[in-house]
KEKE-3310 file (N, C-alpha, C; in steps of 0.2 Angstrom, whole numbers, plus 5000, padded with zeros to 4 digits):
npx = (5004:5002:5003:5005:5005:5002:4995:4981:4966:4961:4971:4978:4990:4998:5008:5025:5017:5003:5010:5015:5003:4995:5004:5006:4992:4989:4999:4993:4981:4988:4991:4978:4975:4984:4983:4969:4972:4979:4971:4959:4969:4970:4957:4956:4963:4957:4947:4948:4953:4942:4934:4927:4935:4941:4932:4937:4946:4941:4947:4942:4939:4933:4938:4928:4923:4909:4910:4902:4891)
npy = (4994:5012:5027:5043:5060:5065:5054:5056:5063:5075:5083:5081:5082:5093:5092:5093:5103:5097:5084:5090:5095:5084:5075:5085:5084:5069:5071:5078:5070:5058:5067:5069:5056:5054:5059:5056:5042:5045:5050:5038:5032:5037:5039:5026:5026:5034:5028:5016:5020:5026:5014:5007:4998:4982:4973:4971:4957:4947:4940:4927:4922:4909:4899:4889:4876:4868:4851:4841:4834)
npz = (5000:4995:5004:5000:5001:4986:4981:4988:4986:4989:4986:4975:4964:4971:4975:4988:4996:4998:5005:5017:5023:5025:5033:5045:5048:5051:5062:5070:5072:5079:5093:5096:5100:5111:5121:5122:5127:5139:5145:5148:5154:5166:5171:5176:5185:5194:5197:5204:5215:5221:5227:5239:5252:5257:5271:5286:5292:5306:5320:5324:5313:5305:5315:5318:5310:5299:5298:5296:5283)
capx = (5000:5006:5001:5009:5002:5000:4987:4975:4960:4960:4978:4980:4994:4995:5016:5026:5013:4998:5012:5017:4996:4994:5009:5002:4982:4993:5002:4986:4978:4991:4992:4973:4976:4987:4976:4964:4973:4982:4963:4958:4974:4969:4950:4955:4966:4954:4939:4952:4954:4936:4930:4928:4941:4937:4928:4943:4946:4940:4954:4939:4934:4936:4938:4921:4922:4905:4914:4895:4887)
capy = (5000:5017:5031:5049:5065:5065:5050:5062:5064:5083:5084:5078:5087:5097:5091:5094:5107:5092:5080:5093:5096:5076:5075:5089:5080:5065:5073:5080:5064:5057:5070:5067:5050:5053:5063:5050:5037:5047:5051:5034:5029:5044:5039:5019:5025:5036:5023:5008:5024:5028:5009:5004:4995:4977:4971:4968:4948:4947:4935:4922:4919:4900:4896:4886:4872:4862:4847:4837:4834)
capz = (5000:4995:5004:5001:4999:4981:4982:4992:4982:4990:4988:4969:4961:4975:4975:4993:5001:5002:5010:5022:5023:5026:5039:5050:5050:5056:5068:5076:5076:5085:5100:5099:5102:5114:5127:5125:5132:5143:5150:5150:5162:5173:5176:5175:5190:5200:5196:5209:5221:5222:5226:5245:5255:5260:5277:5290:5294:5311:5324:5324:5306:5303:5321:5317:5304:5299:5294:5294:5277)
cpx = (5004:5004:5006:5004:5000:4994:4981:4973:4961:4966:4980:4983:4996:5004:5018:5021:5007:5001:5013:5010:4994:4998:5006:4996:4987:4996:4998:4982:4981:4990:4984:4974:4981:4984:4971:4965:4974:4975:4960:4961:4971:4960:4950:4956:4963:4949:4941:4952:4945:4932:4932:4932:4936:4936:4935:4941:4947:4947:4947:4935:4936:4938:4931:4919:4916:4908:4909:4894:4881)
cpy = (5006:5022:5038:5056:5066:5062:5053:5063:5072:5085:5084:5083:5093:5098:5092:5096:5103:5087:5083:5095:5088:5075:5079:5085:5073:5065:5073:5076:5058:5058:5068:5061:5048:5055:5058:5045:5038:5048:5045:5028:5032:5042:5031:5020:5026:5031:5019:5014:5023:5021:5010:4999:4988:4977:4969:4963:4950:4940:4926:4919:4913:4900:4890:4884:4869:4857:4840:4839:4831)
cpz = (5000:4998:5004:4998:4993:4980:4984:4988:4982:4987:4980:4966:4964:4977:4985:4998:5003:5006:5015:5027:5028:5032:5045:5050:5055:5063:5075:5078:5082:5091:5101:5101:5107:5123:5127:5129:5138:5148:5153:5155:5169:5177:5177:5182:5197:5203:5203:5215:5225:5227:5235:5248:5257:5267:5279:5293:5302:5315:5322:5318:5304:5308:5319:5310:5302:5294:5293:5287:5278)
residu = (UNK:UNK:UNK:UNK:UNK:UNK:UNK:UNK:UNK:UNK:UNK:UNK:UNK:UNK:UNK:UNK:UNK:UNK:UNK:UNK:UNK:UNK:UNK:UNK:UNK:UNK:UNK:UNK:UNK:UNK:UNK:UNK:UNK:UNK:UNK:UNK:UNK:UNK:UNK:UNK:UNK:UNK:UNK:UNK:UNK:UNK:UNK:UNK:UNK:UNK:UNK:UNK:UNK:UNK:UNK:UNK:UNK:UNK:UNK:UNK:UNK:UNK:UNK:UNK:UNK:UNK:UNK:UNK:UNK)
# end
């Protein structure tokens, strides 16, 4: 697969200035793609903050087996 600025439909014949056109939109979907993630880390992280703590294991838990079927 070839892609380079000339192929662009909008771009055709358009020489270096639509590669440099095509480069730059690239760029920008990048950095968007990079704040997304970078977002989706940040609320994965506070999401595990957010949750409540388990029930503290009392000294007597499993003192009392029923080992009848």
């Amino acid at each position: 697969m070839n892609i380079s600025g000339s192929n662009l439909p909008a771009m055709s014949g358009a020489g270096p200035g639509g590669e440099v056109y095509s480069a730059s939109l690239a760029k920008k979907q990048q950095q968007a793609d990079g704040r997304a993630a970078l977002a989706l880390i940040e609320s994965a992280g506070s999401t595990a903050a957010a949750q409540t703590p388990a029930k503290s294991v009392t000294a007597s838990l499993g003192n009392n087996i029923n080992v009848y079927v």
